[in-house]
DSSP file (Angstrom, degrees, kcal/mol; ACC not computed):
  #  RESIDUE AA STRUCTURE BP1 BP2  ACC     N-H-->O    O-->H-N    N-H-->O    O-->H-N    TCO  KAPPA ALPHA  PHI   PSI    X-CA   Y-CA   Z-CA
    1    1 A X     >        0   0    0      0, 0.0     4,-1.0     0, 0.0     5,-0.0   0.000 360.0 360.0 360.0   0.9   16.6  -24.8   11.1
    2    2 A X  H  >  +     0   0    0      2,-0.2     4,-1.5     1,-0.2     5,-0.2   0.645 360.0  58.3-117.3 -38.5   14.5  -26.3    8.2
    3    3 A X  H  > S+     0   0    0      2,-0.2     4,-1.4     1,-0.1     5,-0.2   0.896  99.7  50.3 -78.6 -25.1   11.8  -25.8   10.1
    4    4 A X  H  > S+     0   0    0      2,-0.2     4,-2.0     3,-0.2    -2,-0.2   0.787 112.0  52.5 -52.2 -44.6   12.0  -22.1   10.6
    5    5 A X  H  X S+     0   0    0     -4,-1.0     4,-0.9     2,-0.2     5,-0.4   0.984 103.3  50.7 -47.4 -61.9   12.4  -21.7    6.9
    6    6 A X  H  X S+     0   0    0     -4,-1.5     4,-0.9     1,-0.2     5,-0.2   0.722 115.0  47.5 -54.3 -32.0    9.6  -23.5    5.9
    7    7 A X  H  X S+     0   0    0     -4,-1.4     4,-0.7    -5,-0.2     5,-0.4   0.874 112.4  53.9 -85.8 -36.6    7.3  -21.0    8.8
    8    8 A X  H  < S+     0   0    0     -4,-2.0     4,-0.3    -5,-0.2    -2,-0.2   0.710 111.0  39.9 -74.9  -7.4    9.0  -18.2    7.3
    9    9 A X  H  X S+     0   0    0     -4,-0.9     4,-1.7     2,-0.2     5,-0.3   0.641 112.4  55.1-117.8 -39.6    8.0  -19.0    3.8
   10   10 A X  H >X S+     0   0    0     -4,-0.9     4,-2.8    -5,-0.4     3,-0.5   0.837 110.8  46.6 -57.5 -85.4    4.5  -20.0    4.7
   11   11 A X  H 3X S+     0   0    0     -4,-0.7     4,-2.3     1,-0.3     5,-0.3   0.932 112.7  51.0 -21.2 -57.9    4.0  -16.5    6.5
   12   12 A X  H >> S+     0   0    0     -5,-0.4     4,-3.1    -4,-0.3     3,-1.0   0.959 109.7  46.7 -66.6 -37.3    5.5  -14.8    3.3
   13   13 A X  H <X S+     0   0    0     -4,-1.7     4,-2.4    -3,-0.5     5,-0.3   0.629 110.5  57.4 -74.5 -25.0    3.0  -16.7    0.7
   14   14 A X  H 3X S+     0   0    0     -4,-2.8     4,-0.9    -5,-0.3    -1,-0.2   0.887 113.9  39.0 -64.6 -30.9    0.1  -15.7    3.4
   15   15 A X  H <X S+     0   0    0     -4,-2.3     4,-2.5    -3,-1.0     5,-0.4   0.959 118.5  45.1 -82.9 -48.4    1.2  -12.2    2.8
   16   16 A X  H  X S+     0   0    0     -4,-3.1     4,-1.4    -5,-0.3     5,-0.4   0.871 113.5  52.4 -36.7 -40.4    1.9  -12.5   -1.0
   17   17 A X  H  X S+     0   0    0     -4,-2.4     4,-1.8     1,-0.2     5,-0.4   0.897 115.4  43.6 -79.7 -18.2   -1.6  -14.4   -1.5
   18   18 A X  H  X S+     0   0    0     -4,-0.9     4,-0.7    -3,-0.4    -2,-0.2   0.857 112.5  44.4 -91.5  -7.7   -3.3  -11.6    0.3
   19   19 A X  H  X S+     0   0    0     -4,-2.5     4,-1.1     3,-0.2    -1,-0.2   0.685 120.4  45.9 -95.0 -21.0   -1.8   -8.8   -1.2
   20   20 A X  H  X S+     0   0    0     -4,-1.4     4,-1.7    -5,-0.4     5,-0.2   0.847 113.5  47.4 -44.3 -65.9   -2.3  -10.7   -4.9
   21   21 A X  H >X S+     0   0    0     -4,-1.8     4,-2.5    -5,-0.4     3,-1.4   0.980 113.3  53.3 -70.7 -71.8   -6.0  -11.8   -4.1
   22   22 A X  H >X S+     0   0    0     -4,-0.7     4,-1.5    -5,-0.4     3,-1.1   0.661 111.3  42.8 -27.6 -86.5   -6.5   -7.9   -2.9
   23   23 A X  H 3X S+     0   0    0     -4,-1.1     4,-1.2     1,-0.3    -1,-0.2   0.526 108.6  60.7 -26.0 -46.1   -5.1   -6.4   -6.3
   24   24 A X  H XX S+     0   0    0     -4,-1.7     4,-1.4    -3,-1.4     3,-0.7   0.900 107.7  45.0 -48.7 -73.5   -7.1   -9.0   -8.3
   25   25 A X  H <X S+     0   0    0     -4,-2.5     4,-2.2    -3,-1.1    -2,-0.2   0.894 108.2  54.2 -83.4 -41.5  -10.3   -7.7   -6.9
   26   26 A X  H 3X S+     0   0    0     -4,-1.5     4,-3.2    -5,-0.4    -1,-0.3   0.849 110.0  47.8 -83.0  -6.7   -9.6   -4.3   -7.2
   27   27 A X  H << S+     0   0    0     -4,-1.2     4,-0.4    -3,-0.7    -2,-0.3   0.859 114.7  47.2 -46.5 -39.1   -8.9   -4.8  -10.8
   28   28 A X  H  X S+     0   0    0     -4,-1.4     4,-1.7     1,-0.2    -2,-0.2   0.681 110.8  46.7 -61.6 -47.3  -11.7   -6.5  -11.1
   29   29 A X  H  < S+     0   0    0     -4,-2.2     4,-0.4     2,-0.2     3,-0.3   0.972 114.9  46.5 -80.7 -38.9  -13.9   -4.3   -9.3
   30   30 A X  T  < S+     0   0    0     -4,-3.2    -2,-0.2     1,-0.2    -1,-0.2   0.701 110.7  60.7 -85.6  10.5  -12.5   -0.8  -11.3
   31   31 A X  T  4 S+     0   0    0     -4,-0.4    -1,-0.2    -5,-0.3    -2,-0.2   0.911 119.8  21.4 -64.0 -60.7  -12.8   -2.9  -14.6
   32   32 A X  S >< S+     0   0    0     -4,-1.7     3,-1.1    -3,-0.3    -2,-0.2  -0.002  76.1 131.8-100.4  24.3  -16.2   -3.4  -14.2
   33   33 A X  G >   +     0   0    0     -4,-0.4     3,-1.1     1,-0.2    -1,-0.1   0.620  59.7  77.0 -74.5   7.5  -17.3   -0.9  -12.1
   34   34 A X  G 3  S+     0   0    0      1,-0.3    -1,-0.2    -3,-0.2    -2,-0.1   0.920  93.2  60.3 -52.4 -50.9  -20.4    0.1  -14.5
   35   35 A X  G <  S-     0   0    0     -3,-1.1    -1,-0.3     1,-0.2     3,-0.2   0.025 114.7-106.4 -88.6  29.8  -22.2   -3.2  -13.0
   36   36 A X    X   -     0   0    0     -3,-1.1     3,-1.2     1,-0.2    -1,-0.2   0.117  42.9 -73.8 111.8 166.7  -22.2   -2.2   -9.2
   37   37 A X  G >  S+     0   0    0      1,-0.2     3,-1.3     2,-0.1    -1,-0.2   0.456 115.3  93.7 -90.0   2.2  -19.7   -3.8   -6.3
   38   38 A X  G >  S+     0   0    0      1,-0.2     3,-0.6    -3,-0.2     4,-0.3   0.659  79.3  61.6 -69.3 -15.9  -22.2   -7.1   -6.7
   39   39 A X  G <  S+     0   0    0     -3,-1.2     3,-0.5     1,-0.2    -1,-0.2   0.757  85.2  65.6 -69.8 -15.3  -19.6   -8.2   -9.1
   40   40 A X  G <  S+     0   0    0     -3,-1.3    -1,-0.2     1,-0.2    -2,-0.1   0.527 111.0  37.7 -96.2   1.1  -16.7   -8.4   -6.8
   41   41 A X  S <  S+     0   0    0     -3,-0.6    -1,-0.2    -4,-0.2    -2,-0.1   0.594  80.3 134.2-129.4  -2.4  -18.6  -11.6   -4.7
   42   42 A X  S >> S-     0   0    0     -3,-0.5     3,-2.2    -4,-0.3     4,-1.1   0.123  83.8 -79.8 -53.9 163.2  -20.1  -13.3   -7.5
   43   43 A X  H >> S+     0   0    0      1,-0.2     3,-3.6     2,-0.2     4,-0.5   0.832 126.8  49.0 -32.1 -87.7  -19.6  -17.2   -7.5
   44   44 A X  H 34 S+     0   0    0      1,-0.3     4,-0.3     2,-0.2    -1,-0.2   0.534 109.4  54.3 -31.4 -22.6  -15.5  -17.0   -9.1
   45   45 A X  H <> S+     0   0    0     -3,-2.2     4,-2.5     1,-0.2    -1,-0.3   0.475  85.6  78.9 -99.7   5.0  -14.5  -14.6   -6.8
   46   46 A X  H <X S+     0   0    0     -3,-3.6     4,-0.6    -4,-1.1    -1,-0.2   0.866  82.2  61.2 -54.8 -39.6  -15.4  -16.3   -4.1
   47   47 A X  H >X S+     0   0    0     -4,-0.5     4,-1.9     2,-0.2     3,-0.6   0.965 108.6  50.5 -62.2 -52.6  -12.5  -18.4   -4.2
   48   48 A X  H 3> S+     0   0    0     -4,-0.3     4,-1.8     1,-0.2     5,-0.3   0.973 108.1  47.8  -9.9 -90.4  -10.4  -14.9   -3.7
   49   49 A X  H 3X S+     0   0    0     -4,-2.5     4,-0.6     2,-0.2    -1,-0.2   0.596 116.6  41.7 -72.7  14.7  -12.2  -13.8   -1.1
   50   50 A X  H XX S+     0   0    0     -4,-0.6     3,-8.8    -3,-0.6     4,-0.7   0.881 113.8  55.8 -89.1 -86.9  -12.0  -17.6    1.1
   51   51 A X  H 3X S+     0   0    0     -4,-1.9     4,-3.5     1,-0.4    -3,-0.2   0.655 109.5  46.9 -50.2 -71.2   -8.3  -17.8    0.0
   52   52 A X  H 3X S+     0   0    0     -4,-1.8     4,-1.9     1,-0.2    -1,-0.4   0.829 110.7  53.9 -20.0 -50.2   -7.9  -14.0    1.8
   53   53 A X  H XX S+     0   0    0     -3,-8.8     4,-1.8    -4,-0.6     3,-1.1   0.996 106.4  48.0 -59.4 -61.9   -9.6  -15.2    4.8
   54   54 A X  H 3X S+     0   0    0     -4,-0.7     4,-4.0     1,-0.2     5,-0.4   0.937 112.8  43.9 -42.8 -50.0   -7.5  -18.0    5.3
   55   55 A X  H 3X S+     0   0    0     -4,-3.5     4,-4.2     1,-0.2    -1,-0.2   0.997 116.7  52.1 -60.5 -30.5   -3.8  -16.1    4.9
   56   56 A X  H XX S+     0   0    0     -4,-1.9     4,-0.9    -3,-1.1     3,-0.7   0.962 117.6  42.7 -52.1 -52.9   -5.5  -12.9    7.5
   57   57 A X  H 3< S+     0   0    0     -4,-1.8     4,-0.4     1,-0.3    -1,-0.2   0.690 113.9  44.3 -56.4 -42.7   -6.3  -15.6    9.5
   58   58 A X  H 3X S+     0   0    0     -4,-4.0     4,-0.9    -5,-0.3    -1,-0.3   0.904 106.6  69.2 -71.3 -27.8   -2.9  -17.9    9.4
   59   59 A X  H <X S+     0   0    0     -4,-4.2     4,-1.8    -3,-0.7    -2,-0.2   0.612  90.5  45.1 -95.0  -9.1   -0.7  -14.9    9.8
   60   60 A X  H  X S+     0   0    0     -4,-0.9     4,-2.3     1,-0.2     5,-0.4   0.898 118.9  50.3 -71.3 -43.7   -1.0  -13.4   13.2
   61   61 A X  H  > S+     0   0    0     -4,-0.4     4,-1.5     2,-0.2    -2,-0.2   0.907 118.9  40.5 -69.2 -24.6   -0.7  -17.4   14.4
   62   62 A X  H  X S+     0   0    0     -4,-0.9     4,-2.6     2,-0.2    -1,-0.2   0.984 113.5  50.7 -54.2 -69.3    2.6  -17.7   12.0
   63   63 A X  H  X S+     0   0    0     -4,-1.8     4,-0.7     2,-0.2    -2,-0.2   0.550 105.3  53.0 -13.8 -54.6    3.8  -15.0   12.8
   64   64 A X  H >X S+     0   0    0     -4,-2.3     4,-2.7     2,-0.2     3,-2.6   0.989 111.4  50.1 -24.7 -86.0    3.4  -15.6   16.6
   65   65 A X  H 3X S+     0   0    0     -4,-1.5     4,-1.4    -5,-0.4    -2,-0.2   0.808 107.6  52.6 -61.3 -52.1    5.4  -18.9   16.2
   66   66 A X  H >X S+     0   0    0     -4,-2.6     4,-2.0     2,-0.2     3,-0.6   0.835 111.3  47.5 -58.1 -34.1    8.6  -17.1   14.0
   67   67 A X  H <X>S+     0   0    0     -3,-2.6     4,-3.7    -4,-0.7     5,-1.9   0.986 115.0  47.2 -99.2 -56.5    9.2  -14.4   16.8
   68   68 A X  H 3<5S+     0   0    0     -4,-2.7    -1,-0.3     1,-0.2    -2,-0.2   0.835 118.1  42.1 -35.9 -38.9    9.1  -17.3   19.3
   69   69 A X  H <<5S+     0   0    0     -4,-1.4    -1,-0.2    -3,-0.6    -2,-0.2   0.904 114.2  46.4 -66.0 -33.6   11.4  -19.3   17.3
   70   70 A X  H  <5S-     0   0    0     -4,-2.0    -1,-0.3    -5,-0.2    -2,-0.2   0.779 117.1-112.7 -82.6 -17.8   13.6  -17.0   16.5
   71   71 A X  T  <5 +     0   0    0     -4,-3.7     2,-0.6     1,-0.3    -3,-0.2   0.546  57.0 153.9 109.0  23.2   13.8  -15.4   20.3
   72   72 A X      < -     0   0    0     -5,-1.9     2,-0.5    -6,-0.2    -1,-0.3  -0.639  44.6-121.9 -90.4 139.5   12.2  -12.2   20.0
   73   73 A X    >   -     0   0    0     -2,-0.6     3,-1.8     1,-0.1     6,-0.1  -0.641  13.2-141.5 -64.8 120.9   10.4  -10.2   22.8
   74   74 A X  T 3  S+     0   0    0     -2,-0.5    -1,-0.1     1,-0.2    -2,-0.1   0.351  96.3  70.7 -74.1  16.1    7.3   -9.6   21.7
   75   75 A X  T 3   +     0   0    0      4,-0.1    -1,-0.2     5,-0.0     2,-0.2   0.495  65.2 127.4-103.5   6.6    7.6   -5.8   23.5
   76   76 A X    X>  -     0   0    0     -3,-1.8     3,-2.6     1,-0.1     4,-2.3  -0.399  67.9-132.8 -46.8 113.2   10.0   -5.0   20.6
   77   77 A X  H 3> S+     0   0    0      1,-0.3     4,-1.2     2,-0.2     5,-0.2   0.665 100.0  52.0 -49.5 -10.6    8.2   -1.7   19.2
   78   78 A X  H 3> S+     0   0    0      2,-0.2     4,-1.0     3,-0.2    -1,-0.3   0.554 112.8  49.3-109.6  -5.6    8.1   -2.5   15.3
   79   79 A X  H <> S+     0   0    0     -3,-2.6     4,-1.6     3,-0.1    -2,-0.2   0.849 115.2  40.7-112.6 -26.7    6.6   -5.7   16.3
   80   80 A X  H  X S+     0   0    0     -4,-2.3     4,-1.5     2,-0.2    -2,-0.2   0.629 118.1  49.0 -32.9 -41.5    3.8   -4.0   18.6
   81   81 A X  H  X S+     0   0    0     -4,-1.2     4,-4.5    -5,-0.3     3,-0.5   0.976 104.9  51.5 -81.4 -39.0    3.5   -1.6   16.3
   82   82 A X  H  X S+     0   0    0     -4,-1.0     4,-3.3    -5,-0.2     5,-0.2   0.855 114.0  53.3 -39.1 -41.3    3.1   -4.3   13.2
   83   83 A X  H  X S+     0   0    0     -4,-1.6     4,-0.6     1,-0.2    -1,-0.2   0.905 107.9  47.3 -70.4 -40.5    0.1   -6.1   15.8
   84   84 A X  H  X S+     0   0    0     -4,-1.5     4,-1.9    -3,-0.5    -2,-0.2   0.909 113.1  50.6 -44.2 -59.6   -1.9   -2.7   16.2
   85   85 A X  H  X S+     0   0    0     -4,-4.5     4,-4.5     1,-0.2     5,-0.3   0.976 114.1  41.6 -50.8 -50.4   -1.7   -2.1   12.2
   86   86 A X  H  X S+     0   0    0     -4,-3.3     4,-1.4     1,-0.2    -1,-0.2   0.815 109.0  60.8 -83.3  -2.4   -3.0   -5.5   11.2
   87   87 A X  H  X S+     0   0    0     -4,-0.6     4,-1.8    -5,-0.2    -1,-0.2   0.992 114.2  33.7 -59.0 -49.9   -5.5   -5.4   14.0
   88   88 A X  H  X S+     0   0    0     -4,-1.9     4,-1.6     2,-0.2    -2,-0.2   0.604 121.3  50.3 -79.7 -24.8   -7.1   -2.3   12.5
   89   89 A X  H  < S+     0   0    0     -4,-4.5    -1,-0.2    -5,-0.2    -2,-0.2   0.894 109.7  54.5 -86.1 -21.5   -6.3   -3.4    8.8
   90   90 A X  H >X S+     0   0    0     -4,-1.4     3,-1.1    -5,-0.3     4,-0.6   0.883 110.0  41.0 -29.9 -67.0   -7.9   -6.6    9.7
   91   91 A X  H >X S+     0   0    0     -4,-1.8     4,-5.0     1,-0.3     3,-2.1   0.983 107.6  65.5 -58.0 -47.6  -11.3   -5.3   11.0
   92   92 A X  H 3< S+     0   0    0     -4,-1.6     4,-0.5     1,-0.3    -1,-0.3   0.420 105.1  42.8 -53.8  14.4  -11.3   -3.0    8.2
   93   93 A X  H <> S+     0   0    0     -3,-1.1     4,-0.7     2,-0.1    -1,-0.3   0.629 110.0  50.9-146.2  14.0  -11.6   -5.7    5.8
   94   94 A X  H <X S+     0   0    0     -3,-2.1     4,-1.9    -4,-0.6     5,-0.4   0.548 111.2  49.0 -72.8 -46.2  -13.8   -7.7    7.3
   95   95 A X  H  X S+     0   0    0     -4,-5.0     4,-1.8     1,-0.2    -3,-0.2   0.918 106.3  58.9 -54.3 -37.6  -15.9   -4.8    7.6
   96   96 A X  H  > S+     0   0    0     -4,-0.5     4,-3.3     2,-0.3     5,-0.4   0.905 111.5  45.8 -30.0 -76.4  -15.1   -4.3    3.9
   97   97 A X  H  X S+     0   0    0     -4,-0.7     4,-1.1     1,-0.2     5,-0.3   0.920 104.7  52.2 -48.3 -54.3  -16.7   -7.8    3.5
   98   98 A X  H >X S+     0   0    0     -4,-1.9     4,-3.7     2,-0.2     3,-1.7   0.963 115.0  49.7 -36.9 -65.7  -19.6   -7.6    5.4
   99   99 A X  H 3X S+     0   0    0     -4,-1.8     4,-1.7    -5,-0.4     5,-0.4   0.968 104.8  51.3 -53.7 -71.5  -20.3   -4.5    3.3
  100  100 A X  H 3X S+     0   0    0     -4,-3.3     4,-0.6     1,-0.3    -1,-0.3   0.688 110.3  54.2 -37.6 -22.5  -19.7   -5.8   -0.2
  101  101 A X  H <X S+     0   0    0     -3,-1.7     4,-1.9    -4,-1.1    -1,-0.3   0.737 107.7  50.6-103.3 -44.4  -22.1   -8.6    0.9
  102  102 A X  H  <>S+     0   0    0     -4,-3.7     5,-2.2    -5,-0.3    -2,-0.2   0.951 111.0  47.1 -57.3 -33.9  -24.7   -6.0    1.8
  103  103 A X  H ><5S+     0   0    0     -4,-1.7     3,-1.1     3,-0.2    -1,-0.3   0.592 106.0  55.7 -94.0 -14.3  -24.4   -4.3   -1.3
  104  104 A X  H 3<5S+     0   0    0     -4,-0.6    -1,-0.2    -5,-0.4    -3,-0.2   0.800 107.9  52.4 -80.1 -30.3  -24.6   -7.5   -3.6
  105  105 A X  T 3<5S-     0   0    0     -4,-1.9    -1,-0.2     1,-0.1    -2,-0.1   0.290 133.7 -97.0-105.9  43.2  -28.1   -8.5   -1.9
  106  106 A X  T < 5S+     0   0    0     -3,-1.1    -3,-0.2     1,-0.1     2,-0.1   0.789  74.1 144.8  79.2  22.1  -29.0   -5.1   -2.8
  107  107 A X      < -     0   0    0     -5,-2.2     2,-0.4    -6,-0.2    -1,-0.1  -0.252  40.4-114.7 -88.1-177.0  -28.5   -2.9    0.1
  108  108 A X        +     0   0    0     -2,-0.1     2,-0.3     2,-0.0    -5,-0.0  -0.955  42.4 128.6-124.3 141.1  -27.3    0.8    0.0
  109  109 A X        -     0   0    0     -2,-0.4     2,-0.1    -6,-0.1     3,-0.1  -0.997  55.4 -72.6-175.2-166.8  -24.5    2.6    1.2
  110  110 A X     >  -     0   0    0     -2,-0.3     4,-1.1     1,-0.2    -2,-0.0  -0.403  21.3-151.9 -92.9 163.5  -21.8    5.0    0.2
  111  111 A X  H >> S+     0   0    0      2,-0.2     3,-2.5    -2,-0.1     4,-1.1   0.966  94.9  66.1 -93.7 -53.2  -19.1    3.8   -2.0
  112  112 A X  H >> S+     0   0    0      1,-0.3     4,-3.5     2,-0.2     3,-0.5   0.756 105.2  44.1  -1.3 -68.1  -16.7    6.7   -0.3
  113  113 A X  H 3> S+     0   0    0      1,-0.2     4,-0.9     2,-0.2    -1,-0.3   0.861 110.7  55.2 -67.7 -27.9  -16.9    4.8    3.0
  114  114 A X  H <X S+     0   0    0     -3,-2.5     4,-2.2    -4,-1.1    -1,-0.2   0.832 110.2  46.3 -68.7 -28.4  -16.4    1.3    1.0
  115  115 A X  H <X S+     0   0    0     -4,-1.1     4,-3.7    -3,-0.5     5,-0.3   0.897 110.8  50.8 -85.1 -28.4  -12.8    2.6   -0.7
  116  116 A X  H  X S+     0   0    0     -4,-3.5     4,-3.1    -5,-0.3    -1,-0.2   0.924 112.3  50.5 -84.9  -2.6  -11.4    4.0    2.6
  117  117 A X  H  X S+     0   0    0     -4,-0.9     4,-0.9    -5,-0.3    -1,-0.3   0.913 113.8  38.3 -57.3 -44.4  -12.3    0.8    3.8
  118  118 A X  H  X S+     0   0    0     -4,-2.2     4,-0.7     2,-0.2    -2,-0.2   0.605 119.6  55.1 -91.9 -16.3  -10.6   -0.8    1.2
  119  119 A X  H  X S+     0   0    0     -4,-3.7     4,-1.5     3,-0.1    -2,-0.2   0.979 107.8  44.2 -23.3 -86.4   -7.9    2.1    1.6
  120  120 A X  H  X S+     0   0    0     -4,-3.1     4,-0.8    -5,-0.3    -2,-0.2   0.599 114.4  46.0 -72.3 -16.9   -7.1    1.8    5.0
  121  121 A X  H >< S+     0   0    0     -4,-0.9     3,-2.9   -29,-0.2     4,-0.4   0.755 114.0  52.1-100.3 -91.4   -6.8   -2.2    5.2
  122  122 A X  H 3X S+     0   0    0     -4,-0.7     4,-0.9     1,-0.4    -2,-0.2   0.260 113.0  42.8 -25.4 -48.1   -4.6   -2.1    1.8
  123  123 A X  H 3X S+     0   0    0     -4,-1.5     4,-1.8    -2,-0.4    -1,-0.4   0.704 114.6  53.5 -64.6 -33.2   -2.0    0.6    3.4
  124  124 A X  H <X S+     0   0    0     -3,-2.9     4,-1.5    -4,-0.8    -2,-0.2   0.860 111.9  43.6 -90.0 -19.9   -2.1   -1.4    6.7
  125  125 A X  H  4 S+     0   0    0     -4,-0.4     4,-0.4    -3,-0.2    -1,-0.2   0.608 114.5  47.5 -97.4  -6.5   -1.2   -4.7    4.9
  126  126 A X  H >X S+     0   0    0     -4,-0.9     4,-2.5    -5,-0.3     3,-1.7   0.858 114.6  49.9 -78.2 -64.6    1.7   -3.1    2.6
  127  127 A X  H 3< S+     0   0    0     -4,-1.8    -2,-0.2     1,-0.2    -3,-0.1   0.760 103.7  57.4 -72.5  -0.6    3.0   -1.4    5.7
  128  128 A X  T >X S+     0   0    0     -4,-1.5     4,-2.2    -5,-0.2     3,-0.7   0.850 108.5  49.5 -27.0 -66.1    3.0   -4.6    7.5
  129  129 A X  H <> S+     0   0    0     -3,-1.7     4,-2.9    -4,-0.4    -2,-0.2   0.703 106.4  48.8 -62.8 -30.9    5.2   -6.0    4.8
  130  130 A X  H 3< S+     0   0    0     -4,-2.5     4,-0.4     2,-0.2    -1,-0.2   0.538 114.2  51.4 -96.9   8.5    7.7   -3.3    4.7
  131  131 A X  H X> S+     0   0    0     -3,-0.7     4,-3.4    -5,-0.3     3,-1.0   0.775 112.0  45.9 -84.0 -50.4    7.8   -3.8    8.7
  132  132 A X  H 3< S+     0   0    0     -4,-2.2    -2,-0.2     1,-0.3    -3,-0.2   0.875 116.5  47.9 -81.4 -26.4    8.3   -7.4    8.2
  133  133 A X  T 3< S+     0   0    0     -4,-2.9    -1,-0.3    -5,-0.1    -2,-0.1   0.831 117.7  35.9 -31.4 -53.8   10.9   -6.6    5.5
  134  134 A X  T <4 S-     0   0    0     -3,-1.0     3,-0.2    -4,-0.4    -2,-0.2   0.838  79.0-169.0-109.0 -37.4   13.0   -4.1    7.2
  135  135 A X     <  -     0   0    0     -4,-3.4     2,-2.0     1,-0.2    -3,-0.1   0.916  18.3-144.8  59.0  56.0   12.6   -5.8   10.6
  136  136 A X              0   0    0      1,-0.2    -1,-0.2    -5,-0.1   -58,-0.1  -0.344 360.0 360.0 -91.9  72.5   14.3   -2.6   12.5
  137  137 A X              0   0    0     -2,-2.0    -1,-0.2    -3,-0.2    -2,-0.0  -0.244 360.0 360.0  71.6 360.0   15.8   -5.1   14.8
């Protein structure tokens, strides 16, 4: 059982560091936003946006491994639906990166389309959480 805590508490610190590192940058960015979204990728945040990659990255595969442990079918709707959401907040924030990286080496594009990017994967990874919260079981 000791192991099953210890994956459930990795998995929660993936979501907590990504929903942290995420907040953090958009302070960051509407703090400064006089000097341009080239701030948000500069050297220090760099660490941010790695430390993001890693948790998107662990948590579908944590994730995975608690439903297995615990015995769930993975055709349970709230857990179907939770894999659909973070697919689509997932791309979005890789596209998100990709973007921000266009726009630090001086590329153009609208900032509209960059917030509902940054929108729609921020709403898919809160309601994620309150799935993985309420766990409607």
């Amino acid at each position: 059982m000791e192991y099953l805590t210890t994956l459930k508490t990795l998995h929660m610190v993936a979501t907590v560091l990504l929903l942290a590192s995420g907040l953090a940058l958009a302070v960051l960015t509407w703090r400064k936003r006089s000097a341009g979204p080239a701030i948000t990728l500069q050297r220090p945040w760099l660490f941010v946006w790695l430390l993001m990659g890693v948790s998107l990255v662990s948590m579908p595969f944590t994730g995975w491994w608690l439903v297995h442990l615990i015995g769930w079918p993975l055709g349970q709707t709230w857990i179907l639906g939770s894999s659909v959401i973070y697919t689509v907040a997932a791309l979005a924030w890789f596209w998100l990166v990709v973007r921000l990286n266009r726009l630090r080496l001086g590329g153009t594009g609208s900032a509209k389309f960059t917030l509902a990017l940054a929108v729609v994967s921020l709403v898919g990874f809160v309601a994620i959480a309150g799935l993985m919260g309420a766990k409607p079981v």
